[in-house]
C-alpha positions as CSV (number, residue, x, y, z in Angstrom):
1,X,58.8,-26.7,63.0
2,X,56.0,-24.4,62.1
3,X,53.9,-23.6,65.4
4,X,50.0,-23.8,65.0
5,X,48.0,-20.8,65.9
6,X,46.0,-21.4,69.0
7,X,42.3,-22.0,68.1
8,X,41.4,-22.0,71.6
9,X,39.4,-19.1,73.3
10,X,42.2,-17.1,75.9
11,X,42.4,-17.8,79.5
12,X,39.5,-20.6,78.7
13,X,40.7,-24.0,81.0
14,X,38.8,-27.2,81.1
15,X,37.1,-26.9,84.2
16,X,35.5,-23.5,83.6
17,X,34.3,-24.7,80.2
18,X,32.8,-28.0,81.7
19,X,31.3,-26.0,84.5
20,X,29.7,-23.2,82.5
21,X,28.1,-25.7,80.3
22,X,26.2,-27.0,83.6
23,X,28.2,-30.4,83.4
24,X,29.4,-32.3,86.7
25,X,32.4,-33.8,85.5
26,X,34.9,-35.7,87.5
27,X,38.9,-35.4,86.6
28,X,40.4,-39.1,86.2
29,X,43.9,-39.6,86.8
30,X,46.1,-39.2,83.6
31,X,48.6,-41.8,83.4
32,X,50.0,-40.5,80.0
33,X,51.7,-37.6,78.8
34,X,49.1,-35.0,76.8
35,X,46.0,-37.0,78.5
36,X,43.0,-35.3,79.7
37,X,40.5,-37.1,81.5
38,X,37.2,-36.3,82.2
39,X,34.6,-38.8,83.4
40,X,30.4,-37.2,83.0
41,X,27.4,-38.3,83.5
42,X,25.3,-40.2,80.5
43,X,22.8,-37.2,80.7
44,X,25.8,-34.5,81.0
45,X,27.5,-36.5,77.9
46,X,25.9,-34.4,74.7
47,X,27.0,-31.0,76.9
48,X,29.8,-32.1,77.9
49,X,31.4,-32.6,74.1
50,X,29.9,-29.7,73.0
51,X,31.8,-27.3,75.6
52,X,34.9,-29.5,75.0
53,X,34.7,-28.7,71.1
54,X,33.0,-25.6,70.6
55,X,34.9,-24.1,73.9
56,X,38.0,-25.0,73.6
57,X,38.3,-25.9,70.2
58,X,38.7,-29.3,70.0
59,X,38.3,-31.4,67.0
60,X,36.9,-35.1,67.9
61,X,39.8,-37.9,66.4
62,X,37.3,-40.8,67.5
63,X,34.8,-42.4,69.4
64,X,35.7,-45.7,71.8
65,X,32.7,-47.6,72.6
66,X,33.9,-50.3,75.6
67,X,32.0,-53.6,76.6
68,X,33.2,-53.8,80.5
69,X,30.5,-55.4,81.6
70,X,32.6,-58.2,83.5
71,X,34.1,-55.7,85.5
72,X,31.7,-53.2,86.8
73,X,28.4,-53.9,84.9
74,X,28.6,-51.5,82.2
75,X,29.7,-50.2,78.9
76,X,31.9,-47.4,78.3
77,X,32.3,-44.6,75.6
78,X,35.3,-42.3,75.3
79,X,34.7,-39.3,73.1
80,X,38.3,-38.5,72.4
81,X,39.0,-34.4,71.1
82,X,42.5,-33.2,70.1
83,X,43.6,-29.6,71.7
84,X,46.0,-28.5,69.2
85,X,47.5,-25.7,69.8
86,X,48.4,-27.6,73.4
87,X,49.4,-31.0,72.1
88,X,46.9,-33.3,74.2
89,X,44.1,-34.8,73.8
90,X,40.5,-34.9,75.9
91,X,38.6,-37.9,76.6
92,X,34.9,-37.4,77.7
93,X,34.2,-40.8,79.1
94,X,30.7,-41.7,80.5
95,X,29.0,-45.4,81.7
96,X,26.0,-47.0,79.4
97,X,24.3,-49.4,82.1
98,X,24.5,-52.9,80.6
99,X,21.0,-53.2,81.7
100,X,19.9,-50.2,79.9
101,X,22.1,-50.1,76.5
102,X,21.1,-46.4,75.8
103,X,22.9,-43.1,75.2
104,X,21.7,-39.7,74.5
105,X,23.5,-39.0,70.9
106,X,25.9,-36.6,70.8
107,X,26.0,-36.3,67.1
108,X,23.4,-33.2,67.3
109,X,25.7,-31.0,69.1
110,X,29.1,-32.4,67.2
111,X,28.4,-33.7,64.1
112,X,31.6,-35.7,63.2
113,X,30.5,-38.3,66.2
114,X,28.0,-39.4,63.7
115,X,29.2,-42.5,61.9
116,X,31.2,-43.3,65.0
117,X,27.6,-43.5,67.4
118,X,25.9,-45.2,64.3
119,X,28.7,-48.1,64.5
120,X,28.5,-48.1,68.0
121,X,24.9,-49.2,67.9
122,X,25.6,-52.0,65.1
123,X,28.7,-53.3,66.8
124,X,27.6,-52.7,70.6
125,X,24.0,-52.9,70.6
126,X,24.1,-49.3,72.6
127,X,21.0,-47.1,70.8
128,X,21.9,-43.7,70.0
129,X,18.7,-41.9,71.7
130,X,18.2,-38.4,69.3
131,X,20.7,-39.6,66.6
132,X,19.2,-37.8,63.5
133,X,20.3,-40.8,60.8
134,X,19.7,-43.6,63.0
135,X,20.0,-46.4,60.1
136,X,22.8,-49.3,60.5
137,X,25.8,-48.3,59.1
138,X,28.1,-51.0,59.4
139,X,26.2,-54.4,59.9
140,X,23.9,-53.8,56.9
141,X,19.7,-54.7,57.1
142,X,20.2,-57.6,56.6
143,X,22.3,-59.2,59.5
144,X,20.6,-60.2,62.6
145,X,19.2,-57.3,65.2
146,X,20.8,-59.2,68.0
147,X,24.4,-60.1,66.3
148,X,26.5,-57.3,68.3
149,X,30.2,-58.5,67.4
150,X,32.5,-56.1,69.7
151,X,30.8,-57.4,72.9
152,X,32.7,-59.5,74.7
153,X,30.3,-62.3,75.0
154,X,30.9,-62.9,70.9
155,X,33.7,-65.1,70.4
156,X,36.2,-63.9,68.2
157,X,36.5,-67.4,66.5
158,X,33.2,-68.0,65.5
159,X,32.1,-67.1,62.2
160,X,29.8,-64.1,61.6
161,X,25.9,-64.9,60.4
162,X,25.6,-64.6,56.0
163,X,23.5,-61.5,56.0
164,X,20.2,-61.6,54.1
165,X,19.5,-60.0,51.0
166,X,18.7,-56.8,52.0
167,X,17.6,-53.2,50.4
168,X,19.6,-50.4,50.4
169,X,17.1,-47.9,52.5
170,X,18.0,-44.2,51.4
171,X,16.1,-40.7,51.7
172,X,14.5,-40.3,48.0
173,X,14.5,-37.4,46.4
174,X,11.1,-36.5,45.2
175,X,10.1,-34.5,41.8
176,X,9.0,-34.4,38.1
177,X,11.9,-35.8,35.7
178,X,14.1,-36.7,39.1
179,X,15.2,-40.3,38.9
180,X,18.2,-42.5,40.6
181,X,21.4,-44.0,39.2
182,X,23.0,-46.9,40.8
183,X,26.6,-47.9,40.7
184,X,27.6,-50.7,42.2
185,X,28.6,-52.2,44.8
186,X,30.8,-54.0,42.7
187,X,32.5,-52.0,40.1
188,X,34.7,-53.0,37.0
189,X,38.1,-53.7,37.8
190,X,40.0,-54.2,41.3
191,X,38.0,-51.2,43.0
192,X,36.7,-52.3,46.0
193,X,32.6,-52.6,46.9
194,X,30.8,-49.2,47.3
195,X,27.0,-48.5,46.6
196,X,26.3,-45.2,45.0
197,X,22.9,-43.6,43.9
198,X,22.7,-40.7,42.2
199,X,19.9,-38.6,42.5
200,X,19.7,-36.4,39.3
201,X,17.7,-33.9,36.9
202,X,19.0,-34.9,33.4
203,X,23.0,-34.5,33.9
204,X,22.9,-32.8,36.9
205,X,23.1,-34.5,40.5
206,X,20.7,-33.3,42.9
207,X,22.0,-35.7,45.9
208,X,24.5,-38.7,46.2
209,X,23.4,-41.4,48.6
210,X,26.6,-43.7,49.6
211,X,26.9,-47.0,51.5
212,X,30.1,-48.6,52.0
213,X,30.9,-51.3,54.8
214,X,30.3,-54.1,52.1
215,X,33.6,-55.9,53.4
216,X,34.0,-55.3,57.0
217,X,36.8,-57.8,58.4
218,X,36.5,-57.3,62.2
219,X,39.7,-56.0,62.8
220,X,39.0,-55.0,65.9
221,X,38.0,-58.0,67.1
222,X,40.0,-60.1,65.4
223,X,42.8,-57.9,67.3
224,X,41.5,-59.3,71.1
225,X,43.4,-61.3,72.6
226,X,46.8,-60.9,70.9
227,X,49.8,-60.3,72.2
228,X,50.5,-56.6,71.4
229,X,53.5,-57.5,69.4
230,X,51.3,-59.6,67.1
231,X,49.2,-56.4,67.0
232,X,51.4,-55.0,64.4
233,X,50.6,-57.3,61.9
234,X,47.2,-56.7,62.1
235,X,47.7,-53.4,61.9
236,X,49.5,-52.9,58.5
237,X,46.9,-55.2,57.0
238,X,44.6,-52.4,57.5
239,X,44.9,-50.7,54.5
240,X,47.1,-51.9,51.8
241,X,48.6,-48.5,50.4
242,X,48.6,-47.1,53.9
243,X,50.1,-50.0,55.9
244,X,53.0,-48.1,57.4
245,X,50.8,-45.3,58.2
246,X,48.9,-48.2,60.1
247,X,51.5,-49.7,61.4
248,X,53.2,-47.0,62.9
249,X,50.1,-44.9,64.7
250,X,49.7,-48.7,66.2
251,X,53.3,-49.8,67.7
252,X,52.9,-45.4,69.0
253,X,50.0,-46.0,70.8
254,X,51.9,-49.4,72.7
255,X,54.8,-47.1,73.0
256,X,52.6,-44.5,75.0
257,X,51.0,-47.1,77.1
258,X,54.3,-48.1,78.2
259,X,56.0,-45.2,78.4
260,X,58.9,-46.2,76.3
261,X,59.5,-44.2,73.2
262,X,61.3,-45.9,70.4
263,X,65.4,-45.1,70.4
264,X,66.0,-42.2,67.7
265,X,67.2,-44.1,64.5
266,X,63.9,-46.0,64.7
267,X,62.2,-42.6,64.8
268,X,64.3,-41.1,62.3
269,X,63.4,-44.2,59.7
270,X,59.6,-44.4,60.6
271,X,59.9,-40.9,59.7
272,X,61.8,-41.7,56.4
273,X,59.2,-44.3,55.0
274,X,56.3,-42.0,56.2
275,X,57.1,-40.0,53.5
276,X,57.6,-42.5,51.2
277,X,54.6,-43.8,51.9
278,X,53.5,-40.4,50.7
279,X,55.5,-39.9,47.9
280,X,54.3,-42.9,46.1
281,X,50.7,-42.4,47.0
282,X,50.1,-38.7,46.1
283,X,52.1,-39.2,42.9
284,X,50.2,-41.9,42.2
285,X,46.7,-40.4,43.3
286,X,47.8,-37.3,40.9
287,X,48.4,-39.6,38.0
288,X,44.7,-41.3,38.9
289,X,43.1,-37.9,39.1
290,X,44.2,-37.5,35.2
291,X,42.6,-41.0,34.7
292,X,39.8,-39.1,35.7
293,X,39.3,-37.1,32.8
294,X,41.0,-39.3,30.1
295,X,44.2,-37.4,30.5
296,X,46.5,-40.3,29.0
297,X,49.7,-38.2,29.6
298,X,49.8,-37.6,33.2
299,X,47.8,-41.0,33.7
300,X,50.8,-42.5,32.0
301,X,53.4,-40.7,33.3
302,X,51.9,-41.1,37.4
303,X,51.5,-45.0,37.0
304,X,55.4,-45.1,36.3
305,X,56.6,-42.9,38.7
306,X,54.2,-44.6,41.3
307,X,56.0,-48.0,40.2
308,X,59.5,-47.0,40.3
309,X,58.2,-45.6,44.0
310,X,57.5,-48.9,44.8
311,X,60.3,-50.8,43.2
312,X,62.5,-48.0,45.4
313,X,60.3,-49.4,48.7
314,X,61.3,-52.3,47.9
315,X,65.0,-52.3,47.8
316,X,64.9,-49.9,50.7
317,X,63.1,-52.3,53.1
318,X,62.2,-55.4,51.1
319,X,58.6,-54.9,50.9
320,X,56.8,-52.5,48.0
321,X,54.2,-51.9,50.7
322,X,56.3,-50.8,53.7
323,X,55.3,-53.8,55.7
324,X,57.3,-55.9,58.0
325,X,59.1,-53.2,59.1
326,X,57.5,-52.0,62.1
327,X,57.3,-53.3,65.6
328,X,56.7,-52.6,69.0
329,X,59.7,-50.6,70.4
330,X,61.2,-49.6,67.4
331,X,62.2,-51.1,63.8
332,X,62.6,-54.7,62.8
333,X,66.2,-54.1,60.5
334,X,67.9,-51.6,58.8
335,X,67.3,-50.0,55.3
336,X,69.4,-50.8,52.8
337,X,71.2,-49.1,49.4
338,X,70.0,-45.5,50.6
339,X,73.0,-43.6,48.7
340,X,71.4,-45.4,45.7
341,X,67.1,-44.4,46.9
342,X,68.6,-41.0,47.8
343,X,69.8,-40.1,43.6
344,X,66.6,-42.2,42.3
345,X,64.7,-40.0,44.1
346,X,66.6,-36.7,43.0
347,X,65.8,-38.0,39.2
348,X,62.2,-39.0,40.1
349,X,61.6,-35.6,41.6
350,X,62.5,-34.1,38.6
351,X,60.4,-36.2,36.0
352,X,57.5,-35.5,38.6
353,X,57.8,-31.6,37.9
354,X,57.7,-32.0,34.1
355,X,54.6,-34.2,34.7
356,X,53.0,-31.3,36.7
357,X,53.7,-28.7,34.0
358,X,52.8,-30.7,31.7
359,X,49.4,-31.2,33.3
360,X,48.5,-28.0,34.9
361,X,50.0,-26.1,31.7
362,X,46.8,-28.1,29.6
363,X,43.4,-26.0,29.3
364,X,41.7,-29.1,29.0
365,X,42.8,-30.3,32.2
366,X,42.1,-27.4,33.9
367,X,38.5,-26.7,32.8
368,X,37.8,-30.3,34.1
369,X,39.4,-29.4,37.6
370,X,38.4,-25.8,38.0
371,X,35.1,-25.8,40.6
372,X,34.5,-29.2,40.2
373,X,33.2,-31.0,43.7
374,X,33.3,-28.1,46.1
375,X,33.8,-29.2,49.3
376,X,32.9,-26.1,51.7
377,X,34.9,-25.4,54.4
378,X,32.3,-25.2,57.0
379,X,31.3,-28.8,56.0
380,X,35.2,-29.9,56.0
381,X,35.2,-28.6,59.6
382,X,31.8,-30.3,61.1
383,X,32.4,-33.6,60.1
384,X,36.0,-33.2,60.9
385,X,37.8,-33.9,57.5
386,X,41.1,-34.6,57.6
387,X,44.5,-34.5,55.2
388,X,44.3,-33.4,52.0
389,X,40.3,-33.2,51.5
390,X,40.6,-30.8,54.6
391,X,43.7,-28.6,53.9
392,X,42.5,-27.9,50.2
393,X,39.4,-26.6,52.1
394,X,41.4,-24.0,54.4
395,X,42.2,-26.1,57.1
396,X,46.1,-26.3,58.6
397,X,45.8,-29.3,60.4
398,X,48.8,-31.8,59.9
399,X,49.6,-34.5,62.7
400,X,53.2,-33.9,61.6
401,X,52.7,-29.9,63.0
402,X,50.1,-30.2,66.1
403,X,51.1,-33.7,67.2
404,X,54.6,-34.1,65.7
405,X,55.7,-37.8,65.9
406,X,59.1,-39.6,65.0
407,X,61.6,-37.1,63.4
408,X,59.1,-33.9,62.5
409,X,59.8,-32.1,65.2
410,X,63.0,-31.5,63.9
411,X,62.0,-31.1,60.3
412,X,60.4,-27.4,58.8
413,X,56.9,-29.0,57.5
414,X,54.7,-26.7,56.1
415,X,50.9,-27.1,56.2
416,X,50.1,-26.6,52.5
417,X,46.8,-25.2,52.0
418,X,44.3,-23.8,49.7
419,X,40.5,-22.2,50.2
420,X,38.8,-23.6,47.0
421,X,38.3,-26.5,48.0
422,X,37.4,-28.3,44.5
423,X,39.5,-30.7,42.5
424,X,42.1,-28.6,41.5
425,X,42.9,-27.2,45.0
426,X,43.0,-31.0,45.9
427,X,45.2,-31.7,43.5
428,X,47.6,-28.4,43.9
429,X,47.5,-29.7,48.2
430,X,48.8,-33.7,47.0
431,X,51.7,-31.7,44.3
432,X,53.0,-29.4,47.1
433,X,53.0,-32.3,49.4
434,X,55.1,-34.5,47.6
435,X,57.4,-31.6,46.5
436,X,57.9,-31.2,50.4
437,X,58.3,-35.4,51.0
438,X,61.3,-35.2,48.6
439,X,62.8,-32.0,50.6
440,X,62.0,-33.6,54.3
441,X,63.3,-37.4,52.7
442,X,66.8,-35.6,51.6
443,X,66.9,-34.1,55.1
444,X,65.7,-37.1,57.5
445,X,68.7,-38.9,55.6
446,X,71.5,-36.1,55.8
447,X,70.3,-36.3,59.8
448,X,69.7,-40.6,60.5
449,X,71.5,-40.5,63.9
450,X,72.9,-44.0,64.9
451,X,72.3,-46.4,67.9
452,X,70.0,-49.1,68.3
453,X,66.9,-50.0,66.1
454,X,64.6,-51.0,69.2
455,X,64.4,-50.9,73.1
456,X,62.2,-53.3,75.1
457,X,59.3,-52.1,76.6
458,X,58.1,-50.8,80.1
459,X,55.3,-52.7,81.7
460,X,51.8,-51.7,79.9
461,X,49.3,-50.9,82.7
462,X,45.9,-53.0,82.4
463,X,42.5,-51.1,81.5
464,X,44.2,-48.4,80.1
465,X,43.9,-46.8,76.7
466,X,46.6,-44.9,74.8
467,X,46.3,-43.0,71.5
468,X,48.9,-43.3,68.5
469,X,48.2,-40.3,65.7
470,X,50.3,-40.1,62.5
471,X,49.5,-38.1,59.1
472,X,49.3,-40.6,56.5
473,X,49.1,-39.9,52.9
474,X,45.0,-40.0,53.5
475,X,45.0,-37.6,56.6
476,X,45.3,-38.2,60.0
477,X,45.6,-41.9,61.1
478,X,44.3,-42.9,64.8
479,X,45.0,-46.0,66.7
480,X,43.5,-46.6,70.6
481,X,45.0,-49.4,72.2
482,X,44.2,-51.2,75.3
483,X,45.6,-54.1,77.0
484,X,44.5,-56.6,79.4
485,X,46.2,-57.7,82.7
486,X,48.1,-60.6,81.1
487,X,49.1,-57.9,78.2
488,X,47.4,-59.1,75.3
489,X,44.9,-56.6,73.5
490,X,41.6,-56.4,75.4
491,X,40.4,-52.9,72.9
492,X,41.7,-51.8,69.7
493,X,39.9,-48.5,67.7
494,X,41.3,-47.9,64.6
495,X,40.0,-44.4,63.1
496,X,41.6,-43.9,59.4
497,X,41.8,-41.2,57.8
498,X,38.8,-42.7,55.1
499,X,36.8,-43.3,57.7
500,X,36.6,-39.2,58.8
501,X,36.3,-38.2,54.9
502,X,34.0,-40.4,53.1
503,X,31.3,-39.0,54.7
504,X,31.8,-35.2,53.7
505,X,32.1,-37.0,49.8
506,X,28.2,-36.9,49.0
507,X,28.5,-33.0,50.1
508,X,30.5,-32.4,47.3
509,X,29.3,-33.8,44.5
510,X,25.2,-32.3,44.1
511,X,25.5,-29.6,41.4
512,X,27.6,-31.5,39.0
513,X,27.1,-33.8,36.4
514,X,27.1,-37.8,36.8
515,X,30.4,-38.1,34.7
516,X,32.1,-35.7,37.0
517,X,31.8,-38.2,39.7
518,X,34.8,-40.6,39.2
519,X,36.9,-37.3,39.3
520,X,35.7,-36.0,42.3
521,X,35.9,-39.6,44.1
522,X,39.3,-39.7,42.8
523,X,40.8,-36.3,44.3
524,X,39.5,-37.2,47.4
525,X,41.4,-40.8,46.6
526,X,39.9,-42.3,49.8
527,X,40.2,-46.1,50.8
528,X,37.7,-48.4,51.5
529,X,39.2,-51.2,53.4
530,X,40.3,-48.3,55.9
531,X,36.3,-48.5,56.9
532,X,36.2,-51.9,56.3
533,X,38.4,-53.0,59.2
């Protein structure tokens, strides 16, 4: 295991930080391991996340917005930041009155809270006082102002209002010979709905404007009320290519409620088909980049491998998406024929290398990659990118280093990294990354220990939330879970990887030409039914 360098300022502790920002804050008992609690007062709350992730380094995972008015009169909002270089997380929790449905934004002071204050205000009715982009985000114009669908006084059952027709409001961009282009929401082929206006100057794009949330399931509140072993499948329905990602950052949070880690061959094989999850998404994203810019070779060549990926999942497990494999406690069954996935993989990783020299030995290839869609790294690291579209902007951060989960801690991973941060760095990130899934697959199977596939759980205290963090093929993957007294799910806040990285998208695209666009969406290769959950 490759340690993380500290990012946090010496001697600096919680307290002190809190206290020199001027904030009262009161220490709630932690009932979990790596849990920090601090609770502030709504006007101390904008101060209060700004010590925590300016002082002590803290990157924000997510934002929990909480609807307890039938308990003590009030909502309640966890800003939850990860302390790496320690292994815990901080959760900056304050009280909205439900009389007053109003808090001061903190997005000013920390800008990655700000699709997470914006949903807040569309699903919770809370208004984010000083937020500077106050427009709905995920209940488009068009909905109701009073439909607020994560407060508990919504049933889950009924069905939402038909929105209206409604416009898509954006800033304009203003100027002789400037004029918009809009794609979509509904594209050719299988691609699901996005709205995207270029702003441009004859080729060259002055500003994108993007609006996504076309398809937004409810997930979250569709998840209320279950028991927390149906959770699961709601989980891996999240995302289809990511579903063990899901799935797994899900049945780890119920795990840490309870306090009852799953037995080590369930580890070692969540750990397993992590990295297959990986292997057959960043090969595949790799062969979709060269899609990209009509590269029929490596288009080819990806789409087969990716296949053969999947036909592997599925004699492995049964399913080509990893599902059904996960539950609470530990694994549903056993894998099967690995001798056999063990030397299809040894002859797929070597058809994957002649596909990469093939494809970074073309000029044509590389002209289209070189400095195309910069992504700076101070802009990675404000709205807290994550996974690839973070590491090929200098970042190390990898859940499978700073909050190891199943087998990594055992297992040497690497952060790979580059400082370009254009297409061909994001490309060079997803190539190193599967080289290393083929090395840590080879060596999670030389090490599966033996003994049971699942333990049953400890009792999961009520009105308490739990975190589950894995790094899926998209970046980090977060999952909040809490449960009610009778142990069914009373919160579930699912923060994918998409969701922290579509946002620094429009960032990288002004200064390029509109047909550069489908590359540059397609080396950040980010989902949308990961928002729309």
């Amino acid at each position: 295991m490759v340690l993380p360098e500290s990012p946090r300022p010496a001697g600096a502790a919680d307290p002190q930080v809190l206290a020199a920002a001027g904030v009262r804050a009161e220490r709630l008992e932690a009932r979990l391991p790596g849990e920090t609690r601090w609770r502030v007062p709504l006007t101390d709350l904008p101060a209060a996340c700004q010590a925590v992730h300016q002082h002590l380094g803290a990157p924000l995972i997510t934002v929990v917005g909480n609807d307890r008015r039938a308990h003590d009169g009030t909502f309640h909002l966890s800003y939850l930041f990860s302390v790496d270089a320690e292994q815990r997380w901080v959760a900056v929790e304050a009280q909205v009155p439900g009389d007053q449905p109003a808090f001061p934004a903190v997005t000013p002071v920390v800008t990655a809270a700000h699709w997470h204050e914006r949903e807040i205000q569309d699903l919770f009715g809370l208004e984010a006082v000083g937020h500077p982009d106050p427009r709905r985000l995920v209940l488009h114009e068009g909905y109701p102002r009073a439909y607020h669908p994560l407060r508990k006084d919504v049933p889950a059952h009924i069905p939402p209002p038909v929105p209206a027709p409604h416009p898509f409001v954006y800033p304009r961009v203003e100027g002789e010979g400037v004029f918009d282009v809009p794609v979509g929401p509904i594209h050719a082929g299988v691609i699901e709905p996005g709205h995207f206006v270029f702003s441009g100057a004859g080729e060259r794009i002055l500003k994108l404007e993007a609006r996504l949330f076309f398809t937004h399931r409810g997930i979250e509140k569709l998840a209320e009320g279950q028991p927390v072993a149906q959770g699961v499948f709601v989980a891996e329905r999240i995302c289809g290519v990511c579903a063990f990602s899901h799935s797994t950052a899900y049945v780890q949070a119920v795990e840490a409620l309870a306090g009852t880690p799953a037995p080590p061959r369930a580890q070692a094989i969540r750990t397993l088909l992590l990295e297959f999850e990986r292997l057959y998404n960043h090969i595949g994203d790799v062969g979709n980049i060269c899609a990209g810019i009509g590269f029929a070779p490596g288009s080819s060549a990806g789409a087969r491998l990716k296949e053969r990926l999947q036909e592997l999942n599925e004699v492995v497990t049964g399913h080509r998406f990893l599902r059904g494999i996960n539950c609470v406690g530990g694994v549903r069954r056993e894998l099967t024929n690995l001798p056999h996935a063990a030397a299809q993989l040894r002859v797929i990783k070597t058809e994957f290398a002649q596909m990469v020299d093939v494809m970074l030995n073309s000029d044509s290839v590389r002209q289209r990659l070189d400095g195309t869609g910069v992504l700076a790294a101070a802009v990675a690291e404000a709205f807290g990118a994550v996974g690839v579209a973070a590491r090929a902007s200098g970042s190390r951060r990898d859940s499978r280093i700073y909050h190891p989960h199943g087998l990594y801690p055992a297992l040497a991973v690497q952060a790979t990294t580059r400082q370009q941060g254009d297409v061909r760095a994001r490309t060079e990130v997803r190539i190193q990354e599967a080289q290393q899934a083929f090395r840590l697959v080879a060596e999670v199977l030389d090490r599966l220990p033996d003994g049971p596939l699942t333990v049953p759980l400890g009792p999961l205290p009520a009105y308490h939330g739990a975190l589950g963090r894995v790094e899926s093929p998209r970046g980090e993957t977060a999952h909040w879970v809490m449960v009610a007294p009778d142990g069914t799910i009373y919160r579930y806040r699912v923060r994918s990887a998409p969701y922290a990285n579509w946002p620094v998208v429009p960032f990288a695209v002004p200064g390029n030409m509109v047909p550069d666009f489908p590359l540059i969406n397609k080396s950040f290769e980010l989902c949308y039914a990961c928002c729309d959950r």
